[in-house]
C-alpha positions as CSV (number, residue, x, y, z in Angstrom):
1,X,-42.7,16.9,0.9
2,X,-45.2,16.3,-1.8
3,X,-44.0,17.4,-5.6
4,X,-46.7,17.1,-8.4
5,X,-46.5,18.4,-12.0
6,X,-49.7,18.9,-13.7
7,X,-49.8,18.7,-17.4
8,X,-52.9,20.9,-17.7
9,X,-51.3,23.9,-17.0
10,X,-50.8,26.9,-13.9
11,X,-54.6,27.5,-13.4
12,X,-55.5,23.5,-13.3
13,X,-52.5,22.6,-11.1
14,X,-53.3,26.0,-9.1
15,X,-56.7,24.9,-8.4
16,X,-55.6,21.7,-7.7
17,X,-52.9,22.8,-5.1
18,X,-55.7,25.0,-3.1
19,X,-58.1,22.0,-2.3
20,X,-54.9,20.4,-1.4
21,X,-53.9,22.2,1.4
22,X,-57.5,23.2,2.2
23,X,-57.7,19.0,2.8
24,X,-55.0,18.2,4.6
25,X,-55.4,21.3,6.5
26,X,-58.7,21.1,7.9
27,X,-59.9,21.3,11.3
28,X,-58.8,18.3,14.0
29,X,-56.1,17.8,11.0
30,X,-52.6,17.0,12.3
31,X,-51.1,18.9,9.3
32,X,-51.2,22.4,10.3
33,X,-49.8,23.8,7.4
34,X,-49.0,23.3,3.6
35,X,-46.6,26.1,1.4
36,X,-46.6,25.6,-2.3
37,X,-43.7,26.8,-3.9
38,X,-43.9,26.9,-7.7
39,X,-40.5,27.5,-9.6
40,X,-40.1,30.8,-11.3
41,X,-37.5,31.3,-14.5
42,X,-34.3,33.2,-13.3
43,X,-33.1,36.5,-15.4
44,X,-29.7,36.4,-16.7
45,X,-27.1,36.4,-16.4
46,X,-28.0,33.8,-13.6
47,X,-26.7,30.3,-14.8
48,X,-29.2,27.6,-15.2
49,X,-28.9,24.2,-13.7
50,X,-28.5,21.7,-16.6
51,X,-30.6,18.4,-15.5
52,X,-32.0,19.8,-12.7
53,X,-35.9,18.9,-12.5
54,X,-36.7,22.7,-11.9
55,X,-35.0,24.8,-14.7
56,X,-34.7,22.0,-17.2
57,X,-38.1,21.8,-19.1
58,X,-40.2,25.2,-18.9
59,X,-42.8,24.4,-20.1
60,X,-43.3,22.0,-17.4
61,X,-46.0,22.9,-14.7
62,X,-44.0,21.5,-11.2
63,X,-45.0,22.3,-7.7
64,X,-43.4,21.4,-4.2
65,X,-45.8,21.2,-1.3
66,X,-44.4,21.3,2.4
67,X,-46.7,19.8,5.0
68,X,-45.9,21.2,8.1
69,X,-47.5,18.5,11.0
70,X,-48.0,20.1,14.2
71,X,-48.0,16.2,16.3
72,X,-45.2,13.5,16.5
73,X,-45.3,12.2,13.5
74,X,-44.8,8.9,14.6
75,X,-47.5,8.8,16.4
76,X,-50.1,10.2,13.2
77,X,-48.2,9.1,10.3
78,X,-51.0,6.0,9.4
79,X,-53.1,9.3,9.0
80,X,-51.3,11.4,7.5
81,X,-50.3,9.3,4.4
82,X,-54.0,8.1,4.3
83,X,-54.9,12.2,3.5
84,X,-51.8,12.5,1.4
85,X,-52.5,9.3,-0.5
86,X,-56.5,10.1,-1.2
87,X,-55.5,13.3,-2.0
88,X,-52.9,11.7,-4.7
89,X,-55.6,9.7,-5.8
90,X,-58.1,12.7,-7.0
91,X,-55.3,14.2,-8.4
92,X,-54.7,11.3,-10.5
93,X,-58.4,11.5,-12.0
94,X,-57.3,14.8,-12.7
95,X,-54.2,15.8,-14.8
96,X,-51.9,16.3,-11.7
97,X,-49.7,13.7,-11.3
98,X,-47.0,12.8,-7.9
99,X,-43.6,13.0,-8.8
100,X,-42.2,12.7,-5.0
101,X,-43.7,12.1,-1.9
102,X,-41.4,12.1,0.7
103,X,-41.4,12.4,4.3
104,X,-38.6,14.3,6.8
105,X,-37.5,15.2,10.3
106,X,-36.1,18.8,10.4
107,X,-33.1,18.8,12.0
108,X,-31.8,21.0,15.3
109,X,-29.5,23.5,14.2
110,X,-26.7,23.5,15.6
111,X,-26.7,20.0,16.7
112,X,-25.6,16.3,16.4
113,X,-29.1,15.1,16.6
114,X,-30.7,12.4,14.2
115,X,-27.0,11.9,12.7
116,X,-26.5,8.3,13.8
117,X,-30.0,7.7,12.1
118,X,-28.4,8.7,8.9
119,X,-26.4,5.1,8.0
């Protein structure tokens, strides 16, 4: 998971976001896929959540990005946070800035697996 707020609006963070997954998605890539999801205002009479990074500020420009790796991670991961990092680092030139980058394991549905890797 990779969230970035750009502070030079939708079509600079927009453009930003495609060269983002075009990157980490290219061919030989272990990434296989990146979603962007972009937070959209809620009509009333839906409650808003007070504090809440999404919701709180409007006028904020936030995106999540969900890299989907297609490999054992663990086996890949010194390459996969090189193209997430150099990919950070452009950004940065830019006015796109990381908020989050953090990495996960789904889980198995239905399962106890992973849980004794929580504490």
């Amino acid at each position: 998971m990779v969230w970035t707020e750009a502070t030079g609006g939708h079509a600079v963070h927009d453009a930003w976001a495609e060269g983002f997954r075009q990157g980490l998605t290219g061919d030989g890539s272990p990434v296989g896929q990146v979603v962007t999801f972009r937070p959209i205002e809620l009509p009333d009479p839906l409650p808003r959540m007070p504090g809440a990074i999404i919701g709180a500020d409007p006028t904020r420009d936030v995106r999540a990005h969900c890299c989907f790796v297609d490999v054992d991670l663990r086996m890949s991961w010194r390459e996969v946070a090189g193209m997430v990092r150099d990919a950070l680092d452009a950004a940065h030139a830019s006015s796109v800035s990381s908020l989050l980058v953090a990495p996960f394991v789904p889980s198995i549905t239905g399962t106890d697996a992973y849980l004794d890797e929580l504490w």
